[in-house]
Backbone as CSV, one residue per row, in Angstrom:
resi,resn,N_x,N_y,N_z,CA_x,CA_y,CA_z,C_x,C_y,C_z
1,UNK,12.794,10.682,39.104,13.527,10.040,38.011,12.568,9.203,37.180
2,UNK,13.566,8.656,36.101,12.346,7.777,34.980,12.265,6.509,35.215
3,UNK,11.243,5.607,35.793,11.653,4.183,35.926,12.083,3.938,34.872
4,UNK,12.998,2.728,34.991,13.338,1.957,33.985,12.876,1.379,32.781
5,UNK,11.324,0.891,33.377,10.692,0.684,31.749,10.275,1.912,30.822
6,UNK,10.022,3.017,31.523,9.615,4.360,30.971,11.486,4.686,29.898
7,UNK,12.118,4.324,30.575,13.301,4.758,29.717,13.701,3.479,28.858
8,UNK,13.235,2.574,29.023,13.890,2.250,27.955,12.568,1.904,26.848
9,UNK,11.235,2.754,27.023,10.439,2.591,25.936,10.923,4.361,24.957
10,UNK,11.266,5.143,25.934,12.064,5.979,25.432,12.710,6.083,24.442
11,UNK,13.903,5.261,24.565,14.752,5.148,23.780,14.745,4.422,22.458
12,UNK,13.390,2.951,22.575,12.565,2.341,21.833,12.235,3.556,20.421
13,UNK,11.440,4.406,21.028,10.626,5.031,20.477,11.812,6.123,19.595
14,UNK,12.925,6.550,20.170,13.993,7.064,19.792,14.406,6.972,18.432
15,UNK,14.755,6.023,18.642,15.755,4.861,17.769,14.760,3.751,16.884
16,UNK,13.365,4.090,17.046,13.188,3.122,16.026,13.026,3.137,14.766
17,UNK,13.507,4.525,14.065,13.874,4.381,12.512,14.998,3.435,12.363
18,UNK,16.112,3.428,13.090,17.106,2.539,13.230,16.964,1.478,13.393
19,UNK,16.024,1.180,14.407,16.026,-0.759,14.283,15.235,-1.392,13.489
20,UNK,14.250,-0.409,12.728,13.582,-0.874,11.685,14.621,-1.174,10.581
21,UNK,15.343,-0.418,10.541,16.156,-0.527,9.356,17.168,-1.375,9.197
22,UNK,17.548,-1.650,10.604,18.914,-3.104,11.027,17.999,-3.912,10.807
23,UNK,16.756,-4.066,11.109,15.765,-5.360,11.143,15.513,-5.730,9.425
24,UNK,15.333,-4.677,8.756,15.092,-4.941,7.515,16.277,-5.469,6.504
25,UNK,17.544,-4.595,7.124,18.822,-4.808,6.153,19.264,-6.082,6.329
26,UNK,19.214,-7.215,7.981,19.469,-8.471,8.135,18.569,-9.504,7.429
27,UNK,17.010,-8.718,7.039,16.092,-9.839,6.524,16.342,-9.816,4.844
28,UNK,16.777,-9.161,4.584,17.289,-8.903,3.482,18.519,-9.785,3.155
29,UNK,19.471,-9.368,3.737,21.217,-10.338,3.827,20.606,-11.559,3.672
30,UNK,19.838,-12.229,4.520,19.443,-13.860,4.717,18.904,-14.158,3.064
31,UNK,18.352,-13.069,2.198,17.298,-14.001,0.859,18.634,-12.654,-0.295
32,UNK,19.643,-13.803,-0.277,20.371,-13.395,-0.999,19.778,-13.563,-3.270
33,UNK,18.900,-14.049,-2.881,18.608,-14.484,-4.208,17.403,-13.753,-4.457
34,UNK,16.884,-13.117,-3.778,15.664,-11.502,-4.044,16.475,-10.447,-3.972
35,UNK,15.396,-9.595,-3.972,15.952,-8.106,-4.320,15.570,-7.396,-2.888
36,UNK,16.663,-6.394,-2.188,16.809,-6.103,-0.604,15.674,-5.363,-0.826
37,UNK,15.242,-5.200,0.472,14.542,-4.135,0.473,14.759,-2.794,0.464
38,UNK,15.708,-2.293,0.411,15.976,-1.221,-0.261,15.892,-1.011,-1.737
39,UNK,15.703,-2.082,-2.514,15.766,-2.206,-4.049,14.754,-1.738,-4.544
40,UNK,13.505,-3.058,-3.413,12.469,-2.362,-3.375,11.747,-1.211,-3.176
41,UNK,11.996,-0.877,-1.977,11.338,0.294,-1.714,12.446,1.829,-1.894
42,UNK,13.311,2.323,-2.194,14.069,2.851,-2.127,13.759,4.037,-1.360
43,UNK,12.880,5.073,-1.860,12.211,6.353,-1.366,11.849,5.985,0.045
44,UNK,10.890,4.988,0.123,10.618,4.833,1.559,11.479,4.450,2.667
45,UNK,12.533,4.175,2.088,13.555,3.390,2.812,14.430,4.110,3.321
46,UNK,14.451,5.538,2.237,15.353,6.299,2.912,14.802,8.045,2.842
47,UNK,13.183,7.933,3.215,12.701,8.950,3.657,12.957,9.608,4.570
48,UNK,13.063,8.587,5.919,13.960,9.801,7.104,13.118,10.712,7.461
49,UNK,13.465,10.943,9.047,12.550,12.246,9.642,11.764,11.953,10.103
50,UNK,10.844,12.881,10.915,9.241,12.812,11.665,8.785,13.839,11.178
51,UNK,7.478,13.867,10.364,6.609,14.659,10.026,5.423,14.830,11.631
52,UNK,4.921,15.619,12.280,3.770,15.186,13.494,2.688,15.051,12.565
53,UNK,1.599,14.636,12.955,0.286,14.400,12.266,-0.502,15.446,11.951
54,UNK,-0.594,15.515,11.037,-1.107,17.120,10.966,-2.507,17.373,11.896
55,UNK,-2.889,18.899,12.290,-3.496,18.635,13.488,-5.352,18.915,12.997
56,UNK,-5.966,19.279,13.450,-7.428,19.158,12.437,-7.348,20.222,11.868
57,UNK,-6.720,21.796,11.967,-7.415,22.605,11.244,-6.244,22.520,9.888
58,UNK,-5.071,21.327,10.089,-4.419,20.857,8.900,-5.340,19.620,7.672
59,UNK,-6.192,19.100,8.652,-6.802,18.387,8.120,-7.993,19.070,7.279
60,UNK,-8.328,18.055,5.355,-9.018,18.795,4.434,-10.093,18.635,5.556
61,UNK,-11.013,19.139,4.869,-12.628,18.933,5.142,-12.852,18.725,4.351
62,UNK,-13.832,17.367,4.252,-14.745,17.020,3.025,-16.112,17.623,3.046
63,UNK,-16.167,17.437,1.626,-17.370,17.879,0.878,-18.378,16.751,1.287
64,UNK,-19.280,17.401,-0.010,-20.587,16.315,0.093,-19.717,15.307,-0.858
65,UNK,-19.962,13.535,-0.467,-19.495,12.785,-1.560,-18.290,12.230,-1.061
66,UNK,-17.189,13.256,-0.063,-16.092,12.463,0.369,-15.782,12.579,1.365
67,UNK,-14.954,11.982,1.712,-14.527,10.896,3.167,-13.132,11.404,3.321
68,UNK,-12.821,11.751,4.876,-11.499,12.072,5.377,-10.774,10.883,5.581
69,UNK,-9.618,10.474,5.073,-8.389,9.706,5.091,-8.024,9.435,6.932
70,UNK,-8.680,10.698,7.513,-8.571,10.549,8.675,-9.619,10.089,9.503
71,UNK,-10.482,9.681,8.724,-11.479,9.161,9.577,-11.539,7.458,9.534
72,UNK,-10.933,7.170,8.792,-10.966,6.084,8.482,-9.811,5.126,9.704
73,UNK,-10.132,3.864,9.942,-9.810,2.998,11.257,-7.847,2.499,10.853
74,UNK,-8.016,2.539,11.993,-6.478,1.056,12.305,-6.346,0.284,13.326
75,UNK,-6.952,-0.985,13.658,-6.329,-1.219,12.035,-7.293,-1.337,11.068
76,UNK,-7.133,-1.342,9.863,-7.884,-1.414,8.468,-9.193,-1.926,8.309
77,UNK,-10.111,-1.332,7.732,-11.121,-2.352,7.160,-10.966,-2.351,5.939
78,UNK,-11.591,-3.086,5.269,-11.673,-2.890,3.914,-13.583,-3.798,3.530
79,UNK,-14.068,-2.979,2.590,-15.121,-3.322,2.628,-15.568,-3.497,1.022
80,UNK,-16.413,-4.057,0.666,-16.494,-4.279,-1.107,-17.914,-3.337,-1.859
81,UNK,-16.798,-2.793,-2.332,-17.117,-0.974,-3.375,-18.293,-1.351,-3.994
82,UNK,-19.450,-2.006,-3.941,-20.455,-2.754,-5.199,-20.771,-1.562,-6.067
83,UNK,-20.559,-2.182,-7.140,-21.189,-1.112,-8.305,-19.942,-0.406,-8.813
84,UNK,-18.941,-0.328,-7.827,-17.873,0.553,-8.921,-16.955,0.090,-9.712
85,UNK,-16.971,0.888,-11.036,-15.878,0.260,-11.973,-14.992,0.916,-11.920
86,UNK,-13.492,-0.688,-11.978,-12.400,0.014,-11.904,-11.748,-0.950,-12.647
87,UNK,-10.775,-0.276,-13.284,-10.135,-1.108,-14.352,-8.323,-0.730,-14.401
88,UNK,-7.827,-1.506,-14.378,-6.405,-1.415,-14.378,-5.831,-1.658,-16.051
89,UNK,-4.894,-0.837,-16.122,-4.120,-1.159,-17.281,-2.806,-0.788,-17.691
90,UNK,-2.187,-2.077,-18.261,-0.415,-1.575,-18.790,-0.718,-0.875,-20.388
91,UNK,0.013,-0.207,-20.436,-0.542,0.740,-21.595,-1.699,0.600,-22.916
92,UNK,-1.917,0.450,-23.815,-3.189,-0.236,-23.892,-4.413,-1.714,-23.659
93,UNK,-3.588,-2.137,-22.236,-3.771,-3.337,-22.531,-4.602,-3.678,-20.825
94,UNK,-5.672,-4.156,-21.233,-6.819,-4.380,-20.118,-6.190,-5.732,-19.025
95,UNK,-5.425,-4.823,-17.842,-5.188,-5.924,-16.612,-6.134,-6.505,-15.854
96,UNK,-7.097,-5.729,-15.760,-8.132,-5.867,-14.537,-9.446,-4.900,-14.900
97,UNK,-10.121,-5.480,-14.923,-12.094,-4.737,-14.885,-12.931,-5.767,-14.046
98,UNK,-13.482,-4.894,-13.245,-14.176,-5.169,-12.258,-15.474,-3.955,-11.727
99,UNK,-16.475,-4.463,-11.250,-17.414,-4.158,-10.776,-17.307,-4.442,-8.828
100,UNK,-16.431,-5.620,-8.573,-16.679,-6.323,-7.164,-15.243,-6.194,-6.534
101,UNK,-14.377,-5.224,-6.743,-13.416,-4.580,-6.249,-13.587,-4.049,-4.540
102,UNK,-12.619,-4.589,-3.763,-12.504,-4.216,-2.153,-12.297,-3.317,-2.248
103,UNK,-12.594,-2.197,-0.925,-11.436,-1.294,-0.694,-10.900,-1.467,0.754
104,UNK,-9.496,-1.184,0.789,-8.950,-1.151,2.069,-8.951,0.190,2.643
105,UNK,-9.500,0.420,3.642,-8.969,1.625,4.363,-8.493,1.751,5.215
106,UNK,-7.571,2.596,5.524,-6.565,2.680,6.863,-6.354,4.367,7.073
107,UNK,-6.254,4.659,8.606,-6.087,5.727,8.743,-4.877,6.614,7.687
108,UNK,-4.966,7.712,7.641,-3.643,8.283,7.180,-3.779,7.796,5.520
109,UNK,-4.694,7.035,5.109,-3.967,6.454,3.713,-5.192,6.876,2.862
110,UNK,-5.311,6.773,1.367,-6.406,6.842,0.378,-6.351,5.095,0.043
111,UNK,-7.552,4.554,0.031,-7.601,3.616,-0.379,-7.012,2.448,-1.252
112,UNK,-7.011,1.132,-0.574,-6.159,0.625,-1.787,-7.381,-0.571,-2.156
113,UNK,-7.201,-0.970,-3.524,-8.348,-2.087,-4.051,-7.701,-2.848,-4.579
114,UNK,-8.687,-3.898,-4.012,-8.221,-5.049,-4.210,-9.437,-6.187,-5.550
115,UNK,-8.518,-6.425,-5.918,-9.268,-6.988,-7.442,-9.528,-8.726,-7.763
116,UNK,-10.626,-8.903,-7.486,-10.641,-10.768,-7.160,-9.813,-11.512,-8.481
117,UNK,-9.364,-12.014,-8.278,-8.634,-12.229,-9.649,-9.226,-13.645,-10.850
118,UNK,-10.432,-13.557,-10.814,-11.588,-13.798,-11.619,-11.904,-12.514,-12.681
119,UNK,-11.443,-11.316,-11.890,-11.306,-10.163,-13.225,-10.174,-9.790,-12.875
120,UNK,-8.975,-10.566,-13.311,-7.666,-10.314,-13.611,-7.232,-11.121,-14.576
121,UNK,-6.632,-10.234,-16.171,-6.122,-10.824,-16.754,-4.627,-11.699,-16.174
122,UNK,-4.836,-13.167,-15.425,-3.958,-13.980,-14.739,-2.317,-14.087,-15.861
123,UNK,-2.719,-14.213,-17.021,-1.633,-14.289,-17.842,-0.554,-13.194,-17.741
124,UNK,-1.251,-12.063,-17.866,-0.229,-11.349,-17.803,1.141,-10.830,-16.277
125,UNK,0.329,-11.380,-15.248,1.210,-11.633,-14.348,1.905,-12.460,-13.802
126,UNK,3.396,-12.508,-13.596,4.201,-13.079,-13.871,5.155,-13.009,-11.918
127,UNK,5.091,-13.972,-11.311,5.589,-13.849,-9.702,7.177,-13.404,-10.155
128,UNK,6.714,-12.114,-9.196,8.286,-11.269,-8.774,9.460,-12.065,-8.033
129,UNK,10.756,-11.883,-7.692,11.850,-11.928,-7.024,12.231,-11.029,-6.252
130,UNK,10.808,-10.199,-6.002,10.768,-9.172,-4.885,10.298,-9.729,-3.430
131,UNK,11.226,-9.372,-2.377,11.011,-9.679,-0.907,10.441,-9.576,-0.336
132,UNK,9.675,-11.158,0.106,8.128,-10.917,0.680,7.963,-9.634,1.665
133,UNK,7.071,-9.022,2.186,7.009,-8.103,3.011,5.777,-8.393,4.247
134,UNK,5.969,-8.248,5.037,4.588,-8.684,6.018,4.344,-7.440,6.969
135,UNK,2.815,-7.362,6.595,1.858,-6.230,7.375,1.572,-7.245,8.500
136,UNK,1.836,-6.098,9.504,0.844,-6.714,10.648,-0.374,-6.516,11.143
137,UNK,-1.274,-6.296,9.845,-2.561,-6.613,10.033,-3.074,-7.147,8.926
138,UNK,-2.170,-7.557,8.093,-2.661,-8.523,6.642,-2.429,-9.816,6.451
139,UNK,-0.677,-9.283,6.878,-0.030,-10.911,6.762,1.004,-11.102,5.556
140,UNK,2.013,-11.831,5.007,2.512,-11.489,4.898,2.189,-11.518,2.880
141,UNK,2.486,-10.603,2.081,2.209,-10.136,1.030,3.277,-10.652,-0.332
142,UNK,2.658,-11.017,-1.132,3.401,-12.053,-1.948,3.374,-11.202,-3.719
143,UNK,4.842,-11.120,-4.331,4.650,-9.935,-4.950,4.351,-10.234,-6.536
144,UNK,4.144,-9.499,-7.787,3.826,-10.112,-9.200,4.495,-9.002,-9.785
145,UNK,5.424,-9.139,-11.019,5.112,-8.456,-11.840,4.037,-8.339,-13.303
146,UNK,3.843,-7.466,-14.019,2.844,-7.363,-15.110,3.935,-7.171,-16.460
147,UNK,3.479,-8.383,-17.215,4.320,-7.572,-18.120,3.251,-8.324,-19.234
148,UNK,3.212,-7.457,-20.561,2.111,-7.933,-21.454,2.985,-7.818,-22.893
149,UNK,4.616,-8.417,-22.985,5.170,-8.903,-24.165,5.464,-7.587,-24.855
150,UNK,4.612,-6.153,-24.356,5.729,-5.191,-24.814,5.989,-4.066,-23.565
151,UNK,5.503,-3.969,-23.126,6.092,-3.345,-21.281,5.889,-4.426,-20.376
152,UNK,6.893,-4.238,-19.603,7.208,-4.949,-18.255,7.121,-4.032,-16.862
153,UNK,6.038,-4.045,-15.566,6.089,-3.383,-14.923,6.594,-4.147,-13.407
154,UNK,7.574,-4.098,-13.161,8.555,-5.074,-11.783,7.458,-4.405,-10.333
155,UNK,7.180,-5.934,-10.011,6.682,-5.695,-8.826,5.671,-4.715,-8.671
156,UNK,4.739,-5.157,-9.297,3.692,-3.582,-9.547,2.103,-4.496,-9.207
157,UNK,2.109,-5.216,-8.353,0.549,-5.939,-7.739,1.359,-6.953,-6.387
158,UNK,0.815,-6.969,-5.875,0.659,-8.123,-4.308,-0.730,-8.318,-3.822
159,UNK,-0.754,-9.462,-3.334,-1.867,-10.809,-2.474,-1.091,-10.982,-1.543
160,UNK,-2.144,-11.366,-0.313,-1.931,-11.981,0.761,-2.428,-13.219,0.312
161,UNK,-1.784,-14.509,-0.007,-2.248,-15.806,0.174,-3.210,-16.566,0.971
162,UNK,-2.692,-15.792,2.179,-3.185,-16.166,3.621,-3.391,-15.281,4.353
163,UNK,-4.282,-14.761,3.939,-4.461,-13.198,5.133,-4.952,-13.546,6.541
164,UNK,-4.590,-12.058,7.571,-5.039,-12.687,8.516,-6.990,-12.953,8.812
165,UNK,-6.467,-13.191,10.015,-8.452,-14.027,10.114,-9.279,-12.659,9.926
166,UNK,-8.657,-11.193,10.205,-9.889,-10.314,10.111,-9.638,-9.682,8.395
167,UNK,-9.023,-10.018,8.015,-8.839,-9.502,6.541,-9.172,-11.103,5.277
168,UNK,-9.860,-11.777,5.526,-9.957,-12.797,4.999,-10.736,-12.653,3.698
169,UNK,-11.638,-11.392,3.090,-11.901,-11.108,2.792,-11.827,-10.596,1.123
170,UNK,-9.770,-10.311,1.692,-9.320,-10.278,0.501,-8.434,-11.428,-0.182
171,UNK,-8.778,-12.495,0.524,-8.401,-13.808,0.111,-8.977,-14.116,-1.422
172,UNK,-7.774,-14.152,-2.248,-8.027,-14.239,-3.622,-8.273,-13.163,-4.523
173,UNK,-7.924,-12.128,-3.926,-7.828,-10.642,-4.592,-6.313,-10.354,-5.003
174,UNK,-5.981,-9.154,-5.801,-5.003,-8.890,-5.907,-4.985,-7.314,-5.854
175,UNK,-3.944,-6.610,-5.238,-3.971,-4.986,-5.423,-2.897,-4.044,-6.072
176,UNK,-2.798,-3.588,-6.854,-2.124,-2.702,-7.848,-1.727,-1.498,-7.445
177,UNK,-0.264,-1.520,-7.463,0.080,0.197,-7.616,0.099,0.695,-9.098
178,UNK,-0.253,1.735,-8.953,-0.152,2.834,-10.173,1.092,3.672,-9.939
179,UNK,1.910,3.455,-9.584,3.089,3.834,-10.009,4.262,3.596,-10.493
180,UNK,3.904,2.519,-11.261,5.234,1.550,-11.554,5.004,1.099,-13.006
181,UNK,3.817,1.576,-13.901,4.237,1.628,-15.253,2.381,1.396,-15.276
182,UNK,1.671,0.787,-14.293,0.244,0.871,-14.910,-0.641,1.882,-14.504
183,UNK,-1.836,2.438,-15.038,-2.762,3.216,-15.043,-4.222,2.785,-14.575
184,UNK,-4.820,3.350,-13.836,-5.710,2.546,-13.402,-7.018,3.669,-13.371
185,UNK,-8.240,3.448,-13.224,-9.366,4.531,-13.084,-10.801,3.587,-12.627
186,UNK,-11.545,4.272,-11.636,-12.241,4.360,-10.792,-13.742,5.181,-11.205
187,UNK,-14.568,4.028,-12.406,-15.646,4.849,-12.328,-15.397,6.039,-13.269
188,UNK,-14.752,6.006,-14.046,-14.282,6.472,-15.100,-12.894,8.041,-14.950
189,UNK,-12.804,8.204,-13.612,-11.805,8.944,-13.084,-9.981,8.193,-12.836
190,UNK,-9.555,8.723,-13.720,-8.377,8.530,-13.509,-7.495,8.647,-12.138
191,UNK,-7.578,7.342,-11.576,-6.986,7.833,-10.058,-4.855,8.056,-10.051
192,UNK,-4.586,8.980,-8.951,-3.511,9.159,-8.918,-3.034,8.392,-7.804
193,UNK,-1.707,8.204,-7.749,-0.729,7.124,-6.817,-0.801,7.720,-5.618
194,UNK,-0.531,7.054,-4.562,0.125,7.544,-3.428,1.284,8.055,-3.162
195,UNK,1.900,8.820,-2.669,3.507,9.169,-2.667,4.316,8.371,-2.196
196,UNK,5.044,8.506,-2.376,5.897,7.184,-2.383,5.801,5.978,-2.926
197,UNK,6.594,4.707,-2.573,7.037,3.366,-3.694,6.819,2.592,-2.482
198,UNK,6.553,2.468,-1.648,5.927,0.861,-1.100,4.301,0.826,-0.194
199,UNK,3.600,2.050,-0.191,2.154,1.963,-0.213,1.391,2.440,-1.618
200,UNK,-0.009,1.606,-1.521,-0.545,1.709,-2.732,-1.732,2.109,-2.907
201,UNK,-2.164,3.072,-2.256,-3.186,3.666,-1.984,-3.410,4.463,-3.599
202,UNK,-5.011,4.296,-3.904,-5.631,5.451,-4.821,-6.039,6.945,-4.270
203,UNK,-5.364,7.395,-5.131,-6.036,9.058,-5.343,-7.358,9.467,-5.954
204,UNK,-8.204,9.579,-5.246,-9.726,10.218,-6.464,-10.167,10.996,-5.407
205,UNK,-11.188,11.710,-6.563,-11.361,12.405,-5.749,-12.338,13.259,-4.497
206,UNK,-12.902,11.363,-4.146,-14.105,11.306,-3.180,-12.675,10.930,-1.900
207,UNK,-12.018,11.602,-1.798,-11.104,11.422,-0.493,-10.088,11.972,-0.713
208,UNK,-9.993,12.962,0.807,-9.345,14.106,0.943,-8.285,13.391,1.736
209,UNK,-6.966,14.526,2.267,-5.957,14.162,2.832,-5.764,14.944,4.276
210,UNK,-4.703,15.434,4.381,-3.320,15.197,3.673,-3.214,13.332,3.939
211,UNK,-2.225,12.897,2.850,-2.081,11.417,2.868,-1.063,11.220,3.144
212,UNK,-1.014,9.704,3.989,0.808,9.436,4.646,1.323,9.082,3.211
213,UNK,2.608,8.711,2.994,3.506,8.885,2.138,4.580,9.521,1.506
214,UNK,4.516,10.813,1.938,5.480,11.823,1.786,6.618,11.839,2.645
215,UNK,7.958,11.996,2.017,8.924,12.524,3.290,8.565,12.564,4.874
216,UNK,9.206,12.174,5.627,8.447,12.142,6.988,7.007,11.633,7.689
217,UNK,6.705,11.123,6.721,5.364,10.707,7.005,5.049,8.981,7.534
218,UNK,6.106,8.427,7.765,6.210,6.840,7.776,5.424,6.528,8.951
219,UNK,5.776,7.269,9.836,5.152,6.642,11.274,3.750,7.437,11.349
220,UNK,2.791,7.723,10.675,1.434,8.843,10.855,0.576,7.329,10.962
């Protein structure tokens, strides 16, 4: 038979799209004056399913120049890109240029960068009424929108204030999705989003996949 702790990590493991989701819908109820997390994240929230990890001969192979998504650690490093330019922007309008841009890497993911905000136009971001969210290996993530007086992009950058002690690094950075109304490019390559609406990983194309984010892909 199954000891007891074997069954009830079982059932843990079962059921934990479900208690993620009771856990999230109660932290939500309590900050009646933000937006639930379902508001937020919607797609991810109600992606659903188990994708398995794809197995190596699913996995790309890189070329000369790039790096497997799967080779990369968890938890995360993130290390600082010197020399590359990357510049963020709401439609013609310069958010962010930088040379001294982080990158985070995490297994399963394409990079996300983080932008010291010494090259962030500060004006144009404006603190969201979106619900804090906390990584447990960052800490917990504090949200902005961009809006530059003729587009408004909701909740489209987050900082850790206080990151944890091994991510301290990106203390005073800020990181941008590109999918929520801004455009961003890498060294003069237009990078593409991650799939889905609550990771913010770049697409270019010195890093191969397949990348978590898709349908079924939450727990990779």
């Amino acid at each position: 038979s199954v000891p007891p702790f074997e069954r009830v990590g079982q059932m843990t493991h079962r059921h934990l799209p479900l208690l993620l989701l009771a856990t999230e819908a109660i932290a939500s109820a309590f900050k009646p004056h933000c937006m639930s997390i379902f508001d937020q994240f919607p797609k991810h929230m109600s992606s659903g399913g188990f994708r398995p990890r794809p197995s190596k001969e699913e996995m790309v192979k890189p070329k000369k120049g790039q790096e497997s998504v799967w080779s990369f650690p968890r938890p995360p490093v993130c290390k600082e890109a010197k020399g590359r330019k990357v510049v963020v922007k709401i439609g013609d309008n310069v958010v962010a240029e930088t040379t001294r841009a982080y990158r985070m890497m995490e297994t399963s993911h394409p990079p996300t960068w983080y932008i010291p905000k010494e090259d962030i136009n500060m004006k144009l971001l404006k603190p969201s009424n979106a619900l804090k969210t906390t990584c447990e290996f960052k800490g917990q993530a504090l949200y902005y929108d961009v809006d530059d007086g003729k587009s408004k992009a909701k909740m489209t950058c987050w900082e850790y204030p206080i990151p944890s002690d091994d991510q301290k690094i990106i203390k005073g950075s800020i990181a941008f999705y590109i999918n929520r109304g801004l455009d961003a490019w890498v060294d003069g390559e237009k990078a593409k989003p991650q799939e889905g609406d609550f990771y913010g990983g770049w697409i270019t194309k010195d890093v191969v996949g397949p990348f978590k984010g898709s349908p079924g892909t939450r727990f990779w």
